[in-house]
VOBA-1610 file (N, C-alpha, C; in pm, whole numbers, padded with zeros to 5 digits, always signed):
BEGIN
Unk+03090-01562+01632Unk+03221-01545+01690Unk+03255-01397+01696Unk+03266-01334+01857Unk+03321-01200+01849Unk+03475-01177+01869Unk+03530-01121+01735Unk+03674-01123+01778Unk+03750-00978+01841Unk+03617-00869+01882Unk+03689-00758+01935Unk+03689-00818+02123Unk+03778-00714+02130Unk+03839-00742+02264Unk+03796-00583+02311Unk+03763-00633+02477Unk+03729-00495+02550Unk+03918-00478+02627Unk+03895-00363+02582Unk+04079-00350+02679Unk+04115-00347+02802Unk+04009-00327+02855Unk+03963-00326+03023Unk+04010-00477+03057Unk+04018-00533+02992Unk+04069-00675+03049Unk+04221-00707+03042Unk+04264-00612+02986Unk+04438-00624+02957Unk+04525-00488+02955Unk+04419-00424+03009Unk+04487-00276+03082Unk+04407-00176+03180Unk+04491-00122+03292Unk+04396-00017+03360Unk+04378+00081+03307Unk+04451+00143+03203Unk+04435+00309+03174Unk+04322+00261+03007Unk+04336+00175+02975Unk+04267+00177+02810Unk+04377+00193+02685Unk+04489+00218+02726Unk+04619+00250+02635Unk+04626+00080+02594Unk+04712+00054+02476Unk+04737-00051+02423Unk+04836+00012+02314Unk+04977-00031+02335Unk+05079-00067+02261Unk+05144+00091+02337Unk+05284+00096+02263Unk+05339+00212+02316Unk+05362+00306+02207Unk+05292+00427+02204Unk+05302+00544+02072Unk+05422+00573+02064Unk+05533+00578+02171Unk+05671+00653+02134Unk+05690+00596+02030Unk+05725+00537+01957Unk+05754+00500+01772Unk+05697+00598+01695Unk+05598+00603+01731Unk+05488+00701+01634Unk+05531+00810+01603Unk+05535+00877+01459Unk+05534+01018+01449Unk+05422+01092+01346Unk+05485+01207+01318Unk+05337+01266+01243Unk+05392+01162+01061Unk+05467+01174+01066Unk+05448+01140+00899Unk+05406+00942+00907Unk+05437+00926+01052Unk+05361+00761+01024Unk+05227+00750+01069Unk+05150+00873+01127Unk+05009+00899+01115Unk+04967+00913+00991Unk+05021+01036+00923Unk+04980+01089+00816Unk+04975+00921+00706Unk+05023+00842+00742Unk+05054+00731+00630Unk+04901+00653+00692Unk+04921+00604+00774Unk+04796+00539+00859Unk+04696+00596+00855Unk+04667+00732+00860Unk+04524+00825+00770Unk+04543+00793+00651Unk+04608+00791+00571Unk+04564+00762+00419Unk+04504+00631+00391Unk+04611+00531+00496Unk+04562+00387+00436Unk+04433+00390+00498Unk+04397+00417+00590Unk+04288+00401+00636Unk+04161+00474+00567Unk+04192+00583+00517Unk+04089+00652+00400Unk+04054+00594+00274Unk+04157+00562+00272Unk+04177+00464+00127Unk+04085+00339+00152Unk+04048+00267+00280Unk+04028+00140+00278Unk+03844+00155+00306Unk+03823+00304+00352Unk+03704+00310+00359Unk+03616+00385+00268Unk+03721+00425+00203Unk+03701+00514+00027Unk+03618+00375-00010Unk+03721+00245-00008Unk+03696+00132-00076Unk+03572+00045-00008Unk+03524+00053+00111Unk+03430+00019+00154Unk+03347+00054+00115Unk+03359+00188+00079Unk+03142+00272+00047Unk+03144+00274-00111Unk+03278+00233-00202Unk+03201+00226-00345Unk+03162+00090-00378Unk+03197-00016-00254Unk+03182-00144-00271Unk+03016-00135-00232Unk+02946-00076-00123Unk+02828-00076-00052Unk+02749-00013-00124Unk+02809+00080-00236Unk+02713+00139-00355Unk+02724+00043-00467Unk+02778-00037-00484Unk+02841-00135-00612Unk+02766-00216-00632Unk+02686-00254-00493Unk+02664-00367-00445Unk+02543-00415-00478Unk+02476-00523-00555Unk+02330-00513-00608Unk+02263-00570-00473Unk+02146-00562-00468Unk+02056-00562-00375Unk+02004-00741-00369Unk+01990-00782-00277Unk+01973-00927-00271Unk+01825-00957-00215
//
């Protein structure tokens, strides 16, 4: 089951959602969580015993 979506099917330009909301300190939050979640990915992929 593939659950990514190509955007070409639900937009002409490739944009999806509208950034005006967005600012720098709700990036700066969305870089962290997102660092944070892949911090947590690669000590899990080193953690990880070999099968």
């Amino acid at each position: 089951m593939n659950l990514a979506h190509d955007s070409d099917e639900f937009t002409d330009n490739g944009v999806v959602g509208d950034p005006s909301a967005g600012d720098a300190e709700r990036g700066e939050e969305l870089l962290d969580l997102a660092s944070d979640a892949l911090a947590e990915l690669a000590a899990a992929v080193v953690e990880r015993e070999s099968v």
